[in-house]
Steps between C-alpha positions, in 0.01 A plus 500: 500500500846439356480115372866510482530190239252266691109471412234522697551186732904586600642272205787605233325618186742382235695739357532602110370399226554454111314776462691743672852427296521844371501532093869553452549158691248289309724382209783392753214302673373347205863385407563381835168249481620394154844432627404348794225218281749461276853434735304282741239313294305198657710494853367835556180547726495877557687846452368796700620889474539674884691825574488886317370378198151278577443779774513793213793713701770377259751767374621448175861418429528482949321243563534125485289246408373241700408146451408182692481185298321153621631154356298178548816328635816659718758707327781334349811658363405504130144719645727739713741539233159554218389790790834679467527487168156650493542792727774611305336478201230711618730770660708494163230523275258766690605853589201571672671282804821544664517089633296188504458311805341148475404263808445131379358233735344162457083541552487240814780740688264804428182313651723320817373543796872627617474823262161553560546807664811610291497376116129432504387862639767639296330346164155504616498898622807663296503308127315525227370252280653492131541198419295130577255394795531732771660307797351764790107292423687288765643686742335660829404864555781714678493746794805692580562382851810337649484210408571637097726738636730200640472302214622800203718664656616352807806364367725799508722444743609190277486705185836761632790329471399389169435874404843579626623244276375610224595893591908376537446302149384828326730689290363712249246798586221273252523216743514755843168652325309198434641370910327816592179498290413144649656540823299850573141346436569163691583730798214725446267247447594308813456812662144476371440186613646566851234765587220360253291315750497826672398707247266240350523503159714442195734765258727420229592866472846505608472873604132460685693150648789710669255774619251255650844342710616870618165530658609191750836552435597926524890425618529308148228650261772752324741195444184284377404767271854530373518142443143513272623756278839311431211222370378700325846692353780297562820622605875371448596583823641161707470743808117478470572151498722473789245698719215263382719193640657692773186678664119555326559107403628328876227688680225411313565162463530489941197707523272259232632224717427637827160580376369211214770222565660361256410314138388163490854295382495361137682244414830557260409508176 
């Protein structure tokens, strides 16, 4: 039978490991443990790898690294401003990656109840340990039922007209690229999500994620699997864009509602 990412008892088997980072990656994640020890010293709890890399499907010079970093305390400025001088360090200094993305949170937000189903599944099922005491020894087991489905991704409808903003700021075909890069998987993965209790299981795979939508989905599985390959090759083409925010994006958003409700509120900030 087809465990589709879950073990034996219907709960998320987590996903990568440091022994999957394929041998051409190993240096950059050596560097990026280093850096990480030595930027954030004593205020830092915990760094974890997640994405192409951890999971062994990372294509040299394409891909991006990924990182999620746990403090003891809240973020200040001086931390977020340490993280982005970090990630551009790393995408400066290592070829093998084409961008460095870095989350950073405070530990207590990552164990709250309120992002139990959305920060804490994220790090529990989807990171990788690197660095420090594994924060996941104290969070639940995860099933991919509605309930998780609300709380990742049902926040869309929200997320648009910040999207658009950011597609009328664009300007240069580097910035359109990146807009589509990150805006392609957050659609695809909410698409995902959207039929995952369904399917019951869990993918990363942006391809297998837009195939396993088209089977609930046929009217929209050609734009879906459009949208996964421009994850996967960007494009700067603002028309993609446009028909992300103009169509794929609006009825998605109305559908997740209609049929998971919508994310818990956080507070600002």
């Amino acid at each position: 039978m087809e465990h589709r990412g879950l073990d034996a008892y219907g709960y998320f088997e987590r996903e990568g490991s440091l022994g999957q980072v394929p041998a051409e990656f190993r240096g950059l994640v050596a560097a990026a443990r280093a850096r990480i020890g030595e930027a954030y010293g004593q205020r830092l709890h915990s760094a974890y790898l997640y994405g192409s890399v951890p999971r062994g499907s990372a294509r040299y010079g394409r891909s991006d690294l990924d990182l999620l970093i746990a403090l003891h305390h809240a973020p200040c400025d001086e931390d977020r401003d340490t993280t982005e001088v970090l990630a551009r360090g790393l995408d400066e200094d290592f070829a093998e990656i084409d961008g460095a993305g870095i989350l950073l949170y405070g530990k207590d937000r990552l164990l709250s109840e309120q992002e139990r189903y959305d920060l804490g599944w994220f790090l529990a099922c989807l990171c990788t340990p690197l660095l420090g005491a594994d924060l996941a020894e104290h969070l639940p087991r995860y099933r991919p039922d509605g309930l998780l489905a609300r709380e990742t991704n049902g926040d869309l409808a929200e997320l648009l007209p910040q999207v658009r903003d950011r597609i009328r700021a664009a300007a240069t075909p580097e910035e359109y690229r990146r807009l589509c890069r990150g805006v392609s998987r957050h659609l695809v993965r909410t698409g995902f999500t959207l039929v995952m209790p369904r399917w019951g299981g869990w993918t990363s795979d942006l391809t297998e994620s837009a195939e396993v939508f088209g089977q609930y989905y046929p009217e929209r599985a050609d734009q879906m699997c459009a949208a996964a390959a421009a994850a996967l090759d960007p494009v700067a083409d603002p028309a993609v864009l446009r028909s992300y925010v103009e169509d794929l994006g609006p009825w998605l958003a109305d559908e997740y509602t209609a049929r998971h409700g919508t994310k818990t509120p956080r507070p600002a900030g």
